[in-house]
Phi, psi and omega in degrees: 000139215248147177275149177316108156276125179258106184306304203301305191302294205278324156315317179305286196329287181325310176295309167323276202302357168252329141335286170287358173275322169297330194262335163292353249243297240260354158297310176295318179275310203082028174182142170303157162265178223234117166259103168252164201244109167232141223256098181252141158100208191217049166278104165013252165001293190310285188321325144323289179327289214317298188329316208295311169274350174283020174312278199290325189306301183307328200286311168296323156149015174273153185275160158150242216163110153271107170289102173275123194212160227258163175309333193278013196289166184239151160321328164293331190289274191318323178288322212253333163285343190280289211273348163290313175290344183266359142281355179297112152295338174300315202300106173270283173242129182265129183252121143251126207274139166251161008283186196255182160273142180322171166078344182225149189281126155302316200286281211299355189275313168300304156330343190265320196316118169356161153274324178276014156251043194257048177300022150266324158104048152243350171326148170288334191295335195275323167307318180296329162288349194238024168223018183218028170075356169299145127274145158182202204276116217261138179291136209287315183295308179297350173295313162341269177350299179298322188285322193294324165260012158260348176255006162283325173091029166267155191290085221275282179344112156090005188249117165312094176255141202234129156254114194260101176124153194212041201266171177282306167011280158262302188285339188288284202296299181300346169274013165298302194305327172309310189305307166284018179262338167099040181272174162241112214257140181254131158224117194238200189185157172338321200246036189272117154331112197048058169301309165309311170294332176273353184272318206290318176296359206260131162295331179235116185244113153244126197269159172185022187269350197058071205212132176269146178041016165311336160281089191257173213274340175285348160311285218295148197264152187281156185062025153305157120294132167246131147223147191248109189278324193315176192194055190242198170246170166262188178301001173224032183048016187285123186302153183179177210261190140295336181242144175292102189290324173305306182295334189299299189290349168284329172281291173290183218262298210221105180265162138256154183261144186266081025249241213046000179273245176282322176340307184253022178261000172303304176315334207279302174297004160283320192264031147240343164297299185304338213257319179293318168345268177327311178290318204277301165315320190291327160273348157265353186270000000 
């Protein structure tokens, strides 16, 4: 029976240790660092997200603003709210919650965006640094990811990792991050061929494709780490994973669980994005 990595526990450690970064940041400085968020139209989902980091922001000490602006935003409004923020000296880090409103490119609004306030870490200078061994700000679920298998205390260096999903969000970007840990990273996705047998090869199974329970416990190689990214519902509208977690779990050495898993270390890791944010400007300035 595979032991829990319990995501909510190892997000708290995390929310400390950017607590206390906050309150020296603003000892040294004389001001928080500052996250703002901007929140266009009225999807649900999103309008949850958001409420939840401006949440987590306040509970560390950080300052800032959710811009909320109605569906009806034109693509200049927005590009033009962008560019008041990326002139804010207060302004550490800009979040644009996706999805956008019909009508406005998503791509060119994240383009506008700072590279050095880009806590989601999609801007291409922060992708291109982060495939080219560089620093800078890495998109947040994958970070997640990593740190979640370092407080498992599993072994990155020389371990066969298999990523199922290939979005820039995830998959792309954490088998980056596998890569500079010195895993030997396979990436792969829904139409990758004899799909099962290669996930069956992997020591580090990471799932991200949005597929519920797509993944069963005979894929799995016995004593894998799984994380499961996935976020979907099942035939009983019940939240669950990419991976059939009962079977799974019987298999591998070490799991995460739907929800409880990676769900909350994406927020912990944004307000820890905002705080390197804040320190690197600060020192560039």
């Amino acid at each position: 029976m595979a032991r829990l990595i319990d995501g909510k526990a190892i997000a708290k450690t995390v929310r400390d240790e950017v607590a206390r970064g906050v309150a020296a940041f603003r000892e040294r400085h004389g001001r928080a660092p500052g996250l703002h968020v901007v929140l266009a139209g009225d999807d649900p989902a999103s309008a949850v997200y958001v409420r939840n980091k401006e949440k987590s922001a306040a509970e560390v000490g950080m300052v800032g603003q959710v811009h909320r602006l109605p569906a009806s935003v034109t693509e200049g409004e927005l590009l033009a709210l962008v560019e008041r923020l990326n002139a804010d000296a207060a302004v550490d880090g800009i979040l644009v919650q996706l999805p956008l409103p019909a009508g406005v490119r998503a791509q060119l609004v994240l383009d506008a965006v700072d590279p050095q306030k880009d806590v989601d870490g999609f801007h291409p200078q922060n992708v291109g640094a982060l495939w080219s061994g560089l620093s800078g700000l890495v998109p947040c679920t994958p970070r997640g990811c990593i740190r979640l298998l370092d407080e498992a205390g599993v072994a990155l260096e020389g371990a066969r990792a298999v990523v199922v999903g290939r979005s820039n969000i995830v998959g792309k970007p954490v088998a980056a991050l596998l890569l500079a840990r010195s895993a030997t990273v396979t990436l792969a996705h829904s139409k990758t061929r004899e799909l099962p047998e290669l996930c069956r090869q992997a020591d580090i199974l990471i799932a991200a494709v949005g597929r519920a329970k797509m993944i069963k416990g005979d894929w799995i190689k016995p004593g894998a780490a799984v994380i499961d990214v996935g976020m979907n519902r099942d035939e009983n509208a019940k939240l669950c994973g990419d991976v059939d977690f009962a079977s799974a779990q019987a298999v591998a050495a070490a799991i995460t669980p739907v929800p409880g898993g990676v769900g909350p270390m994406t927020i912990a890791m944004l307000l820890e994005n905002t705080l390197t944010a804040a320190l690197l400007r600060q020192r560039a300035s």
